[in-house]
N, C-alpha and C positions, 0 to 999 in steps of 0.2 A: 504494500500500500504506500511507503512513504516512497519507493524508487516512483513509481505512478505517478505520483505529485509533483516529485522532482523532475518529472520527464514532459508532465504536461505545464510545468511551469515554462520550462526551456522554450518549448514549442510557441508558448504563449511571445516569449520575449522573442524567438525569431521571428516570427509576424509581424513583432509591431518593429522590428528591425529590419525587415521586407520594406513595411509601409514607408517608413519612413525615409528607406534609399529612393523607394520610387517617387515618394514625394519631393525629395531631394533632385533629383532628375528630372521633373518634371518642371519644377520651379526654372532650375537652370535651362530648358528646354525652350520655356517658355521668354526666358530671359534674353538668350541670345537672338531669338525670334522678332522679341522688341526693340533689342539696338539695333539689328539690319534694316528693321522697318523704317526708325528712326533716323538712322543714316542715309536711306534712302529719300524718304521725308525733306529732309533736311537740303540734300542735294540735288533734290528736284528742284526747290524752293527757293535755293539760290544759286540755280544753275545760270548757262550763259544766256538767255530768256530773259530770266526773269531779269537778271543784269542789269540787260540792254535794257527793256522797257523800264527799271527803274530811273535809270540813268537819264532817257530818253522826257521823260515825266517830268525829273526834277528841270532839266533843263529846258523846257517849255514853262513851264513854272516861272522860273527864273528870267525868261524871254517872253515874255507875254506878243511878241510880237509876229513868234516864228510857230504860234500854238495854232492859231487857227490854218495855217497851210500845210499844216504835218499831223499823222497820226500816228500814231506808234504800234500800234500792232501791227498795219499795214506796213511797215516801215521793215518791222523782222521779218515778215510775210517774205518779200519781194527777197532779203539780204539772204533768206534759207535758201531761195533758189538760185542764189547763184553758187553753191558750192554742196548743196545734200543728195544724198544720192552719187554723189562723183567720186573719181578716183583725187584723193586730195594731192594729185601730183601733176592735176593737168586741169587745174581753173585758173584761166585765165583774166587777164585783168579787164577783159569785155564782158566777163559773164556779169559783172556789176554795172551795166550800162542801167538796167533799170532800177538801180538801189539810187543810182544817183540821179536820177528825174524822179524819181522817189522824192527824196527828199530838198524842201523847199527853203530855200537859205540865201540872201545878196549880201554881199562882206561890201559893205559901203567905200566906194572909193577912197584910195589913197590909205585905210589900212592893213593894210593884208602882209602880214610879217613870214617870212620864209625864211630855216634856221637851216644849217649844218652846222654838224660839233657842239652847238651852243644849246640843247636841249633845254638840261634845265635851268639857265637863265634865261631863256627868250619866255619860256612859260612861269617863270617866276615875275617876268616885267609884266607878260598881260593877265598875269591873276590879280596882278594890285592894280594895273592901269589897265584904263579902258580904251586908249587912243589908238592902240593894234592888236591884229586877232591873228592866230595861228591856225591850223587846218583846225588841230585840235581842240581849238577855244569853239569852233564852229557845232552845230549839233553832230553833223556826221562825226567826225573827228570824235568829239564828246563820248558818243555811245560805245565806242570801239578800242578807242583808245589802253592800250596793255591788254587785251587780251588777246587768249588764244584758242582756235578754230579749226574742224576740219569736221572733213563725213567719211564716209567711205562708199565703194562702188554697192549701190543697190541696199542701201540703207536710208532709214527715215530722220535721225540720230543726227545732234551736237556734240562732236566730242571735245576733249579741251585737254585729253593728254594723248601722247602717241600720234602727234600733229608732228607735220615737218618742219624743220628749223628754219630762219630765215632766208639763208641763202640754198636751202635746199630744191629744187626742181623749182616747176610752174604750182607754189601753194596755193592756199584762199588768203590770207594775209598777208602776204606779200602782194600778191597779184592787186589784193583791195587798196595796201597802200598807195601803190603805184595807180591805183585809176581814180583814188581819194588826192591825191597831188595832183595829179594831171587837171583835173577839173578844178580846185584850189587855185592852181594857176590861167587858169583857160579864163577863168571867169575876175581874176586882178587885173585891174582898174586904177589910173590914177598913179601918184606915183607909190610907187611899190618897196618894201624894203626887204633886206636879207640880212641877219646875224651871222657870221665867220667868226671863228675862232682864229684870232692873232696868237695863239699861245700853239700852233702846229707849224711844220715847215711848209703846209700847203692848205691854205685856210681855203683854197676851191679847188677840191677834188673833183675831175670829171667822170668818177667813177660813182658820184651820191646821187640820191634821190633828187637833190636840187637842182646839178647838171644835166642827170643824163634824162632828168622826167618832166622837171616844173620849167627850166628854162627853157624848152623843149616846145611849150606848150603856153606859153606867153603868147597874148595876142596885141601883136603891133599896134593894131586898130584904135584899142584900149588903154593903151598902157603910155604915162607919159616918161617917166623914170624910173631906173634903177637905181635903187640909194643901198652900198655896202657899208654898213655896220659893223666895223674891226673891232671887235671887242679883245685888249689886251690887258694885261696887268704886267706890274712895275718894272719885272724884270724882263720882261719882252725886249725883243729889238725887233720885232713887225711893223710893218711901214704898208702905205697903199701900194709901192711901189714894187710888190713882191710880185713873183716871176706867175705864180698863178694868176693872184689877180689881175696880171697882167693879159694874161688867158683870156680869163673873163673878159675882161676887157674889147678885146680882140674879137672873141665870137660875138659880144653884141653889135659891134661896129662892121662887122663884116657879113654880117646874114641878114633874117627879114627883121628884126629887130634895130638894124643901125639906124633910124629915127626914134630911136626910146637912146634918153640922155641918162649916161652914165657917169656916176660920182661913187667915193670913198670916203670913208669918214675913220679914223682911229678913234677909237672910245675906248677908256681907261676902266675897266673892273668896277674899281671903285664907284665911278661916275653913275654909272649901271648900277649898282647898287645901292647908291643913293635916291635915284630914284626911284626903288621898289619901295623903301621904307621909306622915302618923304613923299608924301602925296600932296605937298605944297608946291612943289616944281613942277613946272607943266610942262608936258611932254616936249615940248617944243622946245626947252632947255634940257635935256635929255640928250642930246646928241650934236 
């Protein structure tokens, strides 16, 4: 009688030692169930989508003027199809012809700033000033701007890793900067400027976006100047008189451009920099 006891006790305590692994299991079953949902969640939520139309919203927000001839769903609509479905090693920078009648934007003469080198000082000067815009101060530019893009052959899908590098093949971001520049320039007006970096041995490279795309794509018609903006600091010895800009130079005066008036300017770091923190200086003393 007392082994009996002792053997239905045992029996008792493995059951509830059963129940309890399996509850044990099931909780973590259930647990890992909810972080993948939630990561999913999550990654839906602020995918490259949502991004864009967030991006796209605050900046109509912000532009009360460019809201009513832009819609922003329509807007990703049209940019999905220039690169979903494809093989992301062969969109080309045409297949965005319709993102950019898409979308409805005039950069008002005379400010339309174009940089090499000079990143982020040209966007440090039109985040405080409002006398020049960059592609990227623009809404296109705005929505797009740092990220990254691709589909694949026969797929519905944004991906945002396992995209090609920049310089790699015919991508969708590359191919978009290049027809996002093209138009940027097609449509400056006025007199037009460019940021150079004086602190390089060749502050115009004609292997950049500015050479081989936007100057490219300048329309004589329109445009009264070009004004270079050398931006140097202390220890430079940059001068206008450098063997590129001298280039430059050259290709405006010698193609369909040689009635657009070209000038140079050296700008000191500092100067530039003063006017991002003083906004008492008006742009016009700036340069």
């Amino acid at each position: 009688m007392e082994y009996e006891g002792v053997a239905s006790s045992s029996r008792g305590k493995q059951k509830i030692n059963r129940c309890l692994l399996i509850g044990i299991i099931t909780f973590l079953a259930f647990a890992i169930i909810l972080a993948f949902v939630l990561v999913y969640t999550l990654k839906k939520e602020h995918g490259p989508r949502e991004t864009v139309l967030s991006r796209c919203q605050r900046y109509l927000d912000a532009n009360p003027s460019a809201s009513s001839v832009n819609d922003c769903e329509r807007i990703w609509s049209v940019f999905e199809q220039a690169y979903v479905g494809k093989d992301p090693c062969d969109v080309a920078p045409e297949a965005y012809d319709p993102l950019i009648k898409a979308v409805q934007q005039k950069v008002p003469c005379n400010e339309n700033l174009f940089w090499s080198k000079t990143n982020e000082m040209a966007h440090a000067l039109t985040k405080n000033r409002n006398c020049l815009m960059t592609l990227e101060d623009t809404l296109l530019g705005f929505m797009f701007n740092g990220l990254t893009w691709c589909s694949k052959n026969g797929s519905k899908e944004t991906f945002t890793t396992g995209c090609p590098g920049w310089m790699e093949c015919i991508n969708p971001m590359r191919s978009f900067w290049i027809r996002a520049s093209a138009n940027f320039a097609a449509t400056a007006c006025g007199n037009v400027s460019v940021m150079l970096n004086g602190s390089i041995n060749s502050p115009f490279n004609p292997d950049s976006i500015f050479a081989s795309v936007e100057m490219q794509n300048f329309n004589p018609a329109t445009m009264d100047s070009l004004r270079v903006l050398l931006v140097t600091k202390e220890t430079d010895m940059m001068t206008c008189s450098n063997k590129s800009l001298m280039d430059l130079q050259t290709l405006l005066s010698s193609g369909p451009l040689r009635a657009v008036t070209y000038t140079c300017r050296v700008i000191p770091h500092a100067k530039v920099k003063n006017c991002i923190d003083d906004l008492e200086i008006p742009c016009s003393d700036c340069w």
